[in-house]
C-alpha positions in Angstrom: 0.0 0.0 0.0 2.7 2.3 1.2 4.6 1.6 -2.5 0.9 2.2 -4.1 0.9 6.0 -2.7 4.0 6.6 -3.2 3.7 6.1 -6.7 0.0 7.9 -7.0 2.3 10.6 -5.4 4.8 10.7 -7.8 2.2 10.6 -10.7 0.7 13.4 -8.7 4.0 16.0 -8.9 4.3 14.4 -12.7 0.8 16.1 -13.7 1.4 19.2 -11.5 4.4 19.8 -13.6 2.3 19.9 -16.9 0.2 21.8 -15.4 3.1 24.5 -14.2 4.5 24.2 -17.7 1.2 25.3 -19.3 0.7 28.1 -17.0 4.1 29.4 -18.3 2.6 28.9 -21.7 -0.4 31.3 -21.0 1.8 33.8 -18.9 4.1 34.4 -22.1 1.4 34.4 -24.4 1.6 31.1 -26.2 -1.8 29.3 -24.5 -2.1 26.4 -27.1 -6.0 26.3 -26.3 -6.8 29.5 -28.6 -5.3 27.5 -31.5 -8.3 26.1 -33.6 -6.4 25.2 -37.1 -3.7 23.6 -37.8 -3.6 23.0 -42.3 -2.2 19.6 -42.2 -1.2 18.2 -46.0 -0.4 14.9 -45.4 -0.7 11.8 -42.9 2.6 9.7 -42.1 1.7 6.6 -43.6 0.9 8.4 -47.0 4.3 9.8 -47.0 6.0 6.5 -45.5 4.6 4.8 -48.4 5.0 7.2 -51.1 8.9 8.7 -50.1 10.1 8.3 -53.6 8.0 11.0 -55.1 7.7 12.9 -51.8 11.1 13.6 -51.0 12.3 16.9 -50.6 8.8 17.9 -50.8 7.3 20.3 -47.8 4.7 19.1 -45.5 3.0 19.7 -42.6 1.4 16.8 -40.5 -0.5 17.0 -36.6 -0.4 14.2 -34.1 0.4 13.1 -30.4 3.8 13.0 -29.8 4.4 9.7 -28.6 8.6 10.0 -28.2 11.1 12.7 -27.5 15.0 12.7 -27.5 16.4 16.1 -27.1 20.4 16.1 -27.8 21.8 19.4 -27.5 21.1 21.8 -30.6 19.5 18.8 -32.6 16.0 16.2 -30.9 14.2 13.4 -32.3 10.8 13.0 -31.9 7.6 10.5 -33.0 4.4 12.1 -33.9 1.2 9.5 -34.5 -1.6 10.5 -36.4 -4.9 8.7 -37.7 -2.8 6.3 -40.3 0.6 5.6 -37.9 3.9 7.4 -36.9 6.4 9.1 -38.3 9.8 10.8 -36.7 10.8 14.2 -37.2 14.0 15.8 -36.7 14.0 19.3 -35.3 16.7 21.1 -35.3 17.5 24.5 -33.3 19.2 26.6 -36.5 15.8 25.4 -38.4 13.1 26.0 -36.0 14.4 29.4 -34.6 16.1 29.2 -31.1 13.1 30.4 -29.0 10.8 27.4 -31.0 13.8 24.9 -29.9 13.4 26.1 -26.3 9.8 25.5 -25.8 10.0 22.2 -28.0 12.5 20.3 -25.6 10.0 21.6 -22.6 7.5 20.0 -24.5 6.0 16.6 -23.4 5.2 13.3 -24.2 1.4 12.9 -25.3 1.4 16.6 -26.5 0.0 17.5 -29.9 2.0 18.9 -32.0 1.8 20.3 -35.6 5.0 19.5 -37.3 5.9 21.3 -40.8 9.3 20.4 -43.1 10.7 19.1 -46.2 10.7 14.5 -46.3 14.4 13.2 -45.8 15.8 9.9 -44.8 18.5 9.7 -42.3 21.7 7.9 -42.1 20.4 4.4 -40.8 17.5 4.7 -43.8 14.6 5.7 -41.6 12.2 8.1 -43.5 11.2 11.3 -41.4 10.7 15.3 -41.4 13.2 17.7 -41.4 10.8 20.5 -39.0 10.8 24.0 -40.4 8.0 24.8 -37.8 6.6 22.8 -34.8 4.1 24.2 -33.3 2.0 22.9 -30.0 -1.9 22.3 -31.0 -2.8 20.8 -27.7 -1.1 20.1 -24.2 -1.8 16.8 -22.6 -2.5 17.5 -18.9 -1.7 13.8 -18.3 0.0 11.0 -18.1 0.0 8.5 -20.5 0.8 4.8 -19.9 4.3 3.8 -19.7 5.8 2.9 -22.8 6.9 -0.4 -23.1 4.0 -1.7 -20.7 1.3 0.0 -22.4 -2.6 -0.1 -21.4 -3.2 -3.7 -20.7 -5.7 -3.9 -18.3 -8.8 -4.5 -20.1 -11.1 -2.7 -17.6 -9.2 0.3 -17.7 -9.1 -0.1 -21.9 -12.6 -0.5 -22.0 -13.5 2.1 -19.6 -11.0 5.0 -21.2 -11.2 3.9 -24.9 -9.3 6.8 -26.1 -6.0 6.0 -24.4 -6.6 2.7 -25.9 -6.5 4.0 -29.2 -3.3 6.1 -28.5 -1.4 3.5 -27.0 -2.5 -0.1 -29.2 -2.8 0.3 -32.7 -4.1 -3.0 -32.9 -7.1 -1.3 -31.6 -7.5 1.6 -34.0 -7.0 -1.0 -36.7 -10.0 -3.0 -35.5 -12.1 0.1 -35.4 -11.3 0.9 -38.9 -12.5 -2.2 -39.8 -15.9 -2.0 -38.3 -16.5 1.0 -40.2 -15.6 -0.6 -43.0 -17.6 -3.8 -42.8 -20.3 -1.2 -42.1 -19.8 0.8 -45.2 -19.2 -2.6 -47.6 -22.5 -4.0 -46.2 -24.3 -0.4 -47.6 -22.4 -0.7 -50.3 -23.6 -4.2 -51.3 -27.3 -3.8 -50.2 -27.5 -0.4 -52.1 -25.8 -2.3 -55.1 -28.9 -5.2 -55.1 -31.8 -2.0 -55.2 -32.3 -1.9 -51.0 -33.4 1.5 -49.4 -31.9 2.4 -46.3 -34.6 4.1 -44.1 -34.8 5.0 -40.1 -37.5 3.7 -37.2 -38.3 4.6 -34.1 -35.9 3.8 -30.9 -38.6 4.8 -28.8 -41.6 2.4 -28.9 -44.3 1.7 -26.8 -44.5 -2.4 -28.4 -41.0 -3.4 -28.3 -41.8 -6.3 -30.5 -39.9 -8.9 -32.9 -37.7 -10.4 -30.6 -37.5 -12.7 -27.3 -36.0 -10.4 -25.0 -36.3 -8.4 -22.3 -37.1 -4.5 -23.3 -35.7 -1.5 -21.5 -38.5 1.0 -19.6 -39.2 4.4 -19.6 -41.8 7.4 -19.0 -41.9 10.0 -21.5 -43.4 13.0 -19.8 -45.0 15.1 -22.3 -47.4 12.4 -22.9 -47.1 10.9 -19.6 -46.8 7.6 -21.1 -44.4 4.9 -20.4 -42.0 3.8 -23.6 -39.5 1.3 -24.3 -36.3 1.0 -26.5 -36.8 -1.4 -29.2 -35.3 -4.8 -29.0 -35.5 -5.4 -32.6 -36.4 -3.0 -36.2 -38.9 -6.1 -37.4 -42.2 -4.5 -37.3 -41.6 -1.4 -38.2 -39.7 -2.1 -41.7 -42.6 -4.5 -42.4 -44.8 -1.8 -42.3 -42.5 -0.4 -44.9 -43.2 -3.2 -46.8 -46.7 -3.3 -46.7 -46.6 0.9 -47.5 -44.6 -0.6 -51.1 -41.3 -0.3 -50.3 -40.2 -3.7 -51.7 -36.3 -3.4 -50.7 -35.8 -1.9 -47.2 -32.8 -2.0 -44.7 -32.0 0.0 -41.4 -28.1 -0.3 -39.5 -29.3 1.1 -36.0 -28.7 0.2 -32.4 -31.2 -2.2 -30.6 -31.2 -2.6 -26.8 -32.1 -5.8 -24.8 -31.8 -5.8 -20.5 -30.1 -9.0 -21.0 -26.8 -10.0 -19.2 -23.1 -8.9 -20.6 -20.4 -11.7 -21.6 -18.1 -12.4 -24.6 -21.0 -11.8 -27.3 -23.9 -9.9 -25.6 -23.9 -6.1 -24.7 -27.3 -4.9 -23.7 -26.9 -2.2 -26.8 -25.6 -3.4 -29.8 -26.0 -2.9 -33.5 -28.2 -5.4 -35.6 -28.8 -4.5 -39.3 -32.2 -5.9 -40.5 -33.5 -6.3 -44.1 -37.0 -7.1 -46.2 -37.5 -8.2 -49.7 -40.6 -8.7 -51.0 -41.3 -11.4 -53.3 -39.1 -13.7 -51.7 -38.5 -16.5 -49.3 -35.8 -17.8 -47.3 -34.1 -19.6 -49.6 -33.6 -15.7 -51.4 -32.5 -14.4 -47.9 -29.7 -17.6 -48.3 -28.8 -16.3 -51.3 -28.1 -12.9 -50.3 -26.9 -13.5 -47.2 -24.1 -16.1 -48.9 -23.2 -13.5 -51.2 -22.8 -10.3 -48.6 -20.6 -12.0 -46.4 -18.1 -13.6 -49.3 -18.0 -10.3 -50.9 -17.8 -8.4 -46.8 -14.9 -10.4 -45.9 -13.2 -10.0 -49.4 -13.4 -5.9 -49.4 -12.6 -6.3 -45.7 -9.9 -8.8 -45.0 -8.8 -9.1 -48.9 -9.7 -13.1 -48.4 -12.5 -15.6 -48.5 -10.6 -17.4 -45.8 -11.2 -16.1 -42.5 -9.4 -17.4 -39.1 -11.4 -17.4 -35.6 -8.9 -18.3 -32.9 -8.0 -22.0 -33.5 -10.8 -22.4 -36.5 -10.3 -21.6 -39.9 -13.6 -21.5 -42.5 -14.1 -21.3 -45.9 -16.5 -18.8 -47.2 -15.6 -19.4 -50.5 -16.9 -22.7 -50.7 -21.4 -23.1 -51.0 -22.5 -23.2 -47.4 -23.8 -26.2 -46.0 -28.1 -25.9 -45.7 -29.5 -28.6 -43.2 -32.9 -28.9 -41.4 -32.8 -28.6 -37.4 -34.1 -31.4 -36.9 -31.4 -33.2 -39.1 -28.9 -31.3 -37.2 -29.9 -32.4 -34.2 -30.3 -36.2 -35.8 -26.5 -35.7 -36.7 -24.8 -34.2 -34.1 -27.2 -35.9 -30.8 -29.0 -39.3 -32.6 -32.2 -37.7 -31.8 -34.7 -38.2 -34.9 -38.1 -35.9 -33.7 -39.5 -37.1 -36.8 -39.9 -40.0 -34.6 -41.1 -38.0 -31.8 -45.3 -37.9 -31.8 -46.0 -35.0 -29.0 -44.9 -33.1 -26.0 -45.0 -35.9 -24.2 -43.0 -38.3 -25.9 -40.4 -35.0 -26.3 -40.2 -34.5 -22.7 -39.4 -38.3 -21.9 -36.5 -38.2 -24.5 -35.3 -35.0 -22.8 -35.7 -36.5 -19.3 -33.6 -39.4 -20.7 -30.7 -37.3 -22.1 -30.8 -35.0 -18.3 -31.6 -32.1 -20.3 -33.4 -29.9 -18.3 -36.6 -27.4 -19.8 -39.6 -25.7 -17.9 -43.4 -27.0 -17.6 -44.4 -24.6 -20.4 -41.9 -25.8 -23.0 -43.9 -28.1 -25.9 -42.0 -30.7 -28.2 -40.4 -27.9 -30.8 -38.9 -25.9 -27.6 -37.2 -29.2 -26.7 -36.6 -29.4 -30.2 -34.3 -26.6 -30.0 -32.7 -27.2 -26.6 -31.3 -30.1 -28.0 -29.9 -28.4 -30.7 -28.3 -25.7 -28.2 -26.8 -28.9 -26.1 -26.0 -31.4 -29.3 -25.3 -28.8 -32.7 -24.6 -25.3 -32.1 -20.5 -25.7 -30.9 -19.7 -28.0 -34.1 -21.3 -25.2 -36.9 -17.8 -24.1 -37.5 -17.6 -23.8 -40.9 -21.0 -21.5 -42.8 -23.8 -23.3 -42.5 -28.3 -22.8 -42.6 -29.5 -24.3 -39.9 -33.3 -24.3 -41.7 -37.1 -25.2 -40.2 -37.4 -24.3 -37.0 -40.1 -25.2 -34.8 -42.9 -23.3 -34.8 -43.0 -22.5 -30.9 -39.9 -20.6 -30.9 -41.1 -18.4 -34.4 -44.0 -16.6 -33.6 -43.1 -13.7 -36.9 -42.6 -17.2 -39.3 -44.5 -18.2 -41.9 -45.7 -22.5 -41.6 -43.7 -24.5 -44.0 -47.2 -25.9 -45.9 -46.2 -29.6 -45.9 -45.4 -29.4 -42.4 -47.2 -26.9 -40.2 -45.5 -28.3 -37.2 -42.2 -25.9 -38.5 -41.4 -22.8 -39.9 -39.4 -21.3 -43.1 -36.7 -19.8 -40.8 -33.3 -20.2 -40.8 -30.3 -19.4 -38.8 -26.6 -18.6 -40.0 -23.9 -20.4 -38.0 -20.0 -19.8 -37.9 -17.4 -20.5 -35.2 -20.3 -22.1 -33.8 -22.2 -18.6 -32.8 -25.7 -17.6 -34.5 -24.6 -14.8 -37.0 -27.8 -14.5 -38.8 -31.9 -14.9 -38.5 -34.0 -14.8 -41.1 -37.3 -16.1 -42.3 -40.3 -16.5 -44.9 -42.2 -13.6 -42.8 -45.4 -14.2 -41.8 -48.0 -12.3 -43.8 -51.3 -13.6 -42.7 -53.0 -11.1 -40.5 -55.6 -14.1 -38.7 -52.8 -16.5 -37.9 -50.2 -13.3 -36.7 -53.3 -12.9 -34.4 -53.6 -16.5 -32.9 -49.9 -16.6 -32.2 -49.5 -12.7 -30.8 -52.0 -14.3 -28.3 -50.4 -17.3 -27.6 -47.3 -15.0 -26.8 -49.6 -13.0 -24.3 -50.5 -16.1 -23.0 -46.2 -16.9 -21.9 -46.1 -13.5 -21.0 -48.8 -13.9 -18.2 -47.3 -16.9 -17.1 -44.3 -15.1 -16.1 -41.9 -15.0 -19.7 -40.6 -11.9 -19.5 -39.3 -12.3 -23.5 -42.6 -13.3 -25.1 -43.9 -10.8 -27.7 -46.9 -8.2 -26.7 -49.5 -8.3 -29.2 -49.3 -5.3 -31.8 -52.7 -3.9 -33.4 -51.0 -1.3 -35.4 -48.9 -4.3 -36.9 -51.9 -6.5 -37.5 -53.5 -3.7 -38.6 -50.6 -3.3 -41.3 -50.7 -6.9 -42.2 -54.6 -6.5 -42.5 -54.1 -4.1 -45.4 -52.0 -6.5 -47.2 -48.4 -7.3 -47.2 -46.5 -9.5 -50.0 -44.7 -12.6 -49.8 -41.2 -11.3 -48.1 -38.2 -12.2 -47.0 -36.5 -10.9 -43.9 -33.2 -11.1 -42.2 -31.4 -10.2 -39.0 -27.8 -9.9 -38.8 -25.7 -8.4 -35.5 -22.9 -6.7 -36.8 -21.1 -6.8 -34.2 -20.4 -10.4 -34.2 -19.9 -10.0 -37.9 -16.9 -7.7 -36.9 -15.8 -9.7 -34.8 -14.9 -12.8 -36.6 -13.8 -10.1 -39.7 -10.9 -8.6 -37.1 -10.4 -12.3 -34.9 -11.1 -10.0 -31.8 -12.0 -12.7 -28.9 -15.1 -10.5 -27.2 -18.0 -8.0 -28.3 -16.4 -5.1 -26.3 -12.8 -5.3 -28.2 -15.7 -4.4 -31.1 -17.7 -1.7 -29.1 -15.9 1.8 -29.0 -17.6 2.4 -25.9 -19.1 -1.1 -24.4 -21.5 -1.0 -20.9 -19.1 -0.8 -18.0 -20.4 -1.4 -14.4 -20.0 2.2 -12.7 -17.4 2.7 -10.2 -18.4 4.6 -7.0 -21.4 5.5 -8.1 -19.7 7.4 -11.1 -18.0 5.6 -14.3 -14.4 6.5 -14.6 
């Protein structure tokens, strides 16, 4: 403890220096806070990469200065920008003497705008000879220690930004969400989609088993909730004539946090009318071959200790199959509930009173199926218990035309034949009231405005669900939704998050 405060004291007179140094700043008339331009021409990669027509050129670049070495009339230092680093060599007879004085006060995590002519020194390392340097910003604190870095995940989570400054790892997986974002638009505007906007704020947070979010909005005095899914209101779209309709927004379930659940996260959903989900398949194949190709330049993507091949068809097999495969569990053979229930009792899988023979259905498949789904696969025909929004396949009204998208053994995708029949919408809105009184906190709320849209006629369509997040990460191999999340949930500490 006593080493602890020692060091929280030392860190203490570290800061008050900056501070000191600052306040000479503002005394002599060189406050770096009434700066608000700096006109930079170039980031350091582009002129790392392009030296041989850049040399001898003039530039200017801005960045935090991440190293210093001051030696006598002549310092080194490291300025990191968006794209990466590059060194500059500032000299006293180039910058004016008074410059070179306040530059070797300067400090470590300062921002700096840096302009000179592209050179390569002695041992072959390309850099800026500085005609001006001039301090944009002065950093009040203290960044982690070099060669350590920010490790702690807490404290990386929690205070994102040094995380970008100090792991470039990080900043690199961040520029890949965006562009696995800006691919997906891309592609969808490409195949005649139109990207529209719903509401956040809902008072039927429907198309989805989870738990909503609460609120009271005042001016109405009425209590709202965040929406745990963008399902019924692009369907609406749909039945208005918008055949091709997509939305990228954030979503919100009071769920629990671990490796692959946040309680906001961003899901991307899309409807095509005049198809089914075999179309959704299709299109969903094709995205994420031609998402991984613009964003990882390879059909080939690795997971940790799994490889899979995108580039190959993906496999399409029926749950019930699945669960034939990977358990030797055939509920073809399985008559009823009650049958179910005994072949669940026999294989200790647990399941709750309410549950019916396509719940169990699906349990298995979570025990038995989901872990070996490495490689892309459609896990097709779910039960119809578990897909109240899903059309009935017509030669078997026992199951649905639903499928989910598999890799690494995670769910990546949802998507079905939506339901377009207002009656049956009804009957199964009202079995979902009926879980809800019985204490499931997940079931759907019935929707009049919804069956009211369906009511005035809504095509054949096709719908799909995809969480981008997950997407991202098996596009940038990061091991947990928050390494994904700029700025993931974070228990407060002491009442105030830090």
């Amino acid at each position: 403890m006593a080493e602890q405060n020692n060091n929280q004291q030392d860190l203490n007179q570290l800061i008050q220096v900056r501070y000191d140094k600052l306040h000479d700043l503002q005394e002599n008339g060189k406050d770096p806070f009434v700066i608000t331009k700096y006109d930079v021409t170039n980031h350091t990669t582009d002129i790392r990469d392009n030296f041989d027509t850049m040399e001898g050129k003039e530039v200017s670049v801005a960045g935090r200065m991440m190293f210093k070495r001051v030696m006598g009339k002549a310092s080194f230092c490291n300025i990191q920008d968006l794209k990466g680093k590059i060194q500059a060599y500032v000299a006293r007879d180039n910058i004016g003497e008074d410059s070179y004085k306040d530059f070797k006060k300067y400090d470590v995590g300062d921002i700096l705008g840096i302009k000179g002519t592209v050179f390569k020194t002695k041992t072959g390392e390309i850099s800026i000879h500085a005609t001006e340097v001039v301090l944009l910003s002065k950093s009040l604190q203290i960044l982690p220690e070099k060669f350590h870095g920010l490790t702690d995940t807490d404290t990386r989570y929690r205070q994102r930004y040094v995380d970008l400054i100090m792991n470039e790892e990080v900043k690199d997986t961040f520029v890949k969400r965006s562009k696995v974002i800006s691919t997906i638009r891309r592609y969808l505007d490409g195949q005649g989609f139109m990207e529209v906007e719903t509401p956040m704020l809902v008072q039927n947070a429907g198309g989805a088993a989870a738990r909503p979010f609460e609120t009271h909005f005042n001016a109405l005095d009425e209590d709202l909730r965040l929406r745990i899914s963008l399902e019924l209101y692009l369907k609406r779209l749909i039945v208005g004539g918008m055949e091709r309709v997509y939305e990228i927004g954030r979503v919100f379930r009071n769920e629990g946090l671990d490796t692959r659940h946040n309680p906001e996260f961003t899901l991307m959903e899309l409807y095509q009318a005049y198809t089914d989900y075999h179309g959704m398949m299709d299109l969903t194949e094709n995205l994420y071959r031609y998402v991984a190709k613009e964003v990882t330049g390879s059909e080939i993507l690795t997971y940790g200790e799994h490889t899979m091949d995108l580039s190959k068809p993906f496999e399409r097999i029926t749950m019930v199959d699945a669960v034939k495969r990977y358990a030797n569990v055939d509920f073809n053979e399985i008559k009823d509930t009650a049958e179910a229930k005994k072949v669940a009792d026999e294989h200790h899988m647990e399941y709750e009173e309410i549950h019916e023979k396509g719940d169990i259905l699906n349990l298995f498949f979570e025990e038995y199926v989901e872990e070996h789904l490495i490689q892309p696969t459609f896990v097709m025909d779910h039960p119809i218990e578990i897909s109240p929004l899903t059309k009935k396949k017509p030669e078997n009204p026992e199951y649905v035309e639903r499928f989910e998208f598999f890799m690494n053994g995670w769910e990546m995708a949802n998507a079905y034949s939506e339901l377009n029949d207002p009656i049956d919408q009804r009957a199964r809105f009202e079995a979902q009231e009926a879980l809800l009184a019985a204490g499931n906190e997940e079931a759907n709320h019935l929707d009049e405005d919804f069956l009211n849209a369906l009511s005035i006629g809504m095509p054949p369509t096709g719908g799909i669900g995809f969480g981008i997040d997950r997407m991202v990460m098996m596009m940038t191999n990061s091991p947990a939704i928050r390494d994904v999340l700029l700025f993931p949930t974070m228990k407060t500490l002491g009442g105030k998050d830090q």
